[in-house]
N, C-alpha and C positions, 0 to 999 in steps of 0.2 A: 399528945394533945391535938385533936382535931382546931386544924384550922381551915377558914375557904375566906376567899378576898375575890368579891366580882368588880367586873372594871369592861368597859366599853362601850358606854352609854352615853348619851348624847341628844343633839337636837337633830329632825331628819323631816324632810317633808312625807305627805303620804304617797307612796311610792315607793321610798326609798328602804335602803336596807341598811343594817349594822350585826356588826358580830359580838356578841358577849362573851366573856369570859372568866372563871372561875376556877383561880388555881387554889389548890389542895395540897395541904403539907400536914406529916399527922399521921398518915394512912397513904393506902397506895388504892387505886381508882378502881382494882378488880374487888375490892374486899366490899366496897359499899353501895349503896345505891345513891344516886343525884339529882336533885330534882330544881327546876326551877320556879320559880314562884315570884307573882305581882302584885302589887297593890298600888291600884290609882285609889285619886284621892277620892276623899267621902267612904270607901270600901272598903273591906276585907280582903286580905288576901289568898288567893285564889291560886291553884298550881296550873300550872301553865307546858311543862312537859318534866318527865324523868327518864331514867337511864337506869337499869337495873343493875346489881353486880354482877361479878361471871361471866356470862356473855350478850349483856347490855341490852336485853329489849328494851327497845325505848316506847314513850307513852307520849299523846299529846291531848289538850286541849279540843273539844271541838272548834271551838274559835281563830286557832291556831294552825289546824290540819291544811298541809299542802302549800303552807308559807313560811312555818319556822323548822327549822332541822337541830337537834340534840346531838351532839359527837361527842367522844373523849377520846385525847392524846394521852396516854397510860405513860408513855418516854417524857413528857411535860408536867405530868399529874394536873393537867387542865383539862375543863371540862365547857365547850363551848355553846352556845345557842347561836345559829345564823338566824337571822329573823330577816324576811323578804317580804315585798308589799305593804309596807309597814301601814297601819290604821291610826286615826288619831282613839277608836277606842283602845291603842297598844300602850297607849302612854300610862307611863306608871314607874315607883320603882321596881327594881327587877335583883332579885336575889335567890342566889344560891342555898343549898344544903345537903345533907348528905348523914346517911344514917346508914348501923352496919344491918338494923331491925327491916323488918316489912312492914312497918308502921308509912314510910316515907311511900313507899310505892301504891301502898294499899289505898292513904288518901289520895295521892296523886289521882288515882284509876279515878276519883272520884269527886276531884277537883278543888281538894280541900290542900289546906296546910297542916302540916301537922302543927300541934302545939307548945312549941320549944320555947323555953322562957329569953331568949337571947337568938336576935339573928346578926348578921353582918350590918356593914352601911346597906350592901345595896348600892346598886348603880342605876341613875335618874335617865329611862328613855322619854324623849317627848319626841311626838309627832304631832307637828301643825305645819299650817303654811304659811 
């Protein structure tokens, strides 16, 4: 049974940075792909970077390019996002996912979410000062 539980969220001024995290039990981290994804309020959510399986090309956001970093620790079965420079337009919740399909990656490239009838909590970034 896939599971993912994210956790590292918080309040941070704009500037500042936080690390997310998203561990995976279920599966092992080469077999699927992982992607993150936001939703501030009022919107839809939006993918924000992923991780492919195999040997992990990872994907970002324009919005995101050159500030937030995608990794996976495959010995942890976590899968992190560094976010740097953080924006107050970063604020959102921020959740994980993970699919063995190319459906996950496919939207990602495209900035969408896929549409799973069930996500996690999510973990609540805000940036203000």
């Amino acid at each position: 049974q896939l599971q993912l539980v994210e956790s590292g969220g918080g309040l941070v001024q704009p500037g500042g940075s936080l690390r997310l995290s998203c561990l995976v039990s279920g599966f092992t981290l080469e077999q699927v792909a992982i992607g993150w994804f936001r939703q501030a309020p009022g919107k839809e959510r939006e993918a924000i970077s992923c991780i492919s399986s195999g040997n992990g090309v990872t994907h970002y956001a324009d919005s995101v390019k050159g500030r937030f970093t995608i990794s996976r620790d495959n010995a942890k079965n976590t899968v992190f996002l560094q976010m740097n420079s953080l924006k107050p337009e970063d604020t959102g919740i921020y959740y994980c996912a993970a699919d063995y399909r190319a459906l996950l990656i496919r939207l990602c490239i495209l900035g969408r979410a896929p549409p799973y009838d069930s996500w996690g909590q999510g973990t609540q970034v805000t940036v203000s000062s």
